[in-house]
Structure formats: C-alpha cells, structure tokens
N, C-alpha and C positions, 0 to 999 in steps of 0.2 A: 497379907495382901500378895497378889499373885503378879509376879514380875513381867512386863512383857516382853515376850521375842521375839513376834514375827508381827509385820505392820502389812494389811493387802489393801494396797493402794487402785483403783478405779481409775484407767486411764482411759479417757474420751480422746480416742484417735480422729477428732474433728479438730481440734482447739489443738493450735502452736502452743501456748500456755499452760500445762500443767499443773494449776498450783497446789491440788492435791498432793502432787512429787514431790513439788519444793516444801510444804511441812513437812511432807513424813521422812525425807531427807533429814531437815533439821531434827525432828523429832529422834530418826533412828541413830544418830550421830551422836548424839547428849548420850540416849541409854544402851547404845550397845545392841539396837537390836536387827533382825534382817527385815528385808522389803522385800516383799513378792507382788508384781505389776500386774492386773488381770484387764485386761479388754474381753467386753461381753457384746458380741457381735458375730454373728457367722458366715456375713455377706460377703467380707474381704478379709482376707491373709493379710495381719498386722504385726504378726510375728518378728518381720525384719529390723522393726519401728522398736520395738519391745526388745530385740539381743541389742537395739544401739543403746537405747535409754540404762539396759542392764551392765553394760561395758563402760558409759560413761558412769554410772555408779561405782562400779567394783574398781576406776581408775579413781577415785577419791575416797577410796578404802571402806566403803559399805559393801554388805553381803546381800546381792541382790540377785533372783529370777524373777519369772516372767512365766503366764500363759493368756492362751487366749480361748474360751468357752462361751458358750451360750447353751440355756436351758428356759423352755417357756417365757420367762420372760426377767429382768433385771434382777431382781428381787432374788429370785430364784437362782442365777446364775452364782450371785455374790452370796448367798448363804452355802451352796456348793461350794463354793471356790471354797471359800472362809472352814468348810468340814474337810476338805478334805488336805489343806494347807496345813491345816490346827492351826 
C-alpha cells in the first residue's frame, strides 16, 4: 500500500467555513502528511486568503502551500492541480 503525502484540498473562497481544511488538517496531522490549498476560479486574486490559510497552518506545524488555477472547467482544474502537485 502506498503511503500518502500530499492531501489537495478545494477551497471555495465563498464560504467562511472550510470544512474540507478542517479534515484534511486532521487527517494530515495523524499521518504526517503536506496540504496543498487550490482555489479553482480566475475571476479574482485569492492568493492573499490562501498565504493566510497556509501561515496559519505552517504556525501549527503542518507543511502546507497554496495555488490558485483554473482550466475549462472544475473537474479539470482539480485533476491538473492533483498532476502536477503528484
């Protein structure tokens, strides 16, 4: 079985709430592994929202980045991210 190390979390910059984060926080926390944040939208620059979210991570000792992409459409964006993340 193949161990995981990198968790890419979906964050909808519409919703205060998170709670995709708050699993994979728990989740990466148990196995040791890193978080990478992606917002898939091109309309606005979320990037700022995304170094906070990653800062406030890396201050409770998770190894985490951040981007923000879009490609045709959702689906698409997230199997990108997820290739080229590994």
């Amino acid at each position: 079985m193949q161990a995981i190390k990198r968790i890419l979390v979906v964050i909808d910059p519409t919703l205060d709430n998170q709670l995709a984060l708050k699993r994979a926080r728990l989740i990466a926390g148990v196995i040791e592994a890193e978080l990478h944040l992606l917002v898939c939208e091109d309309r606005q620059d979320h990037l700022p929202t995304l170094q906070k979210m990653v800062s406030e991570l890396q201050a409770e000792g998770l190894t985490a980045s951040c981007s923000q992409s879009w490609h045709k459409n959702l689906t698409d964006t997230i199997v990108m991210a997820a290739q080229s993340e590994g």
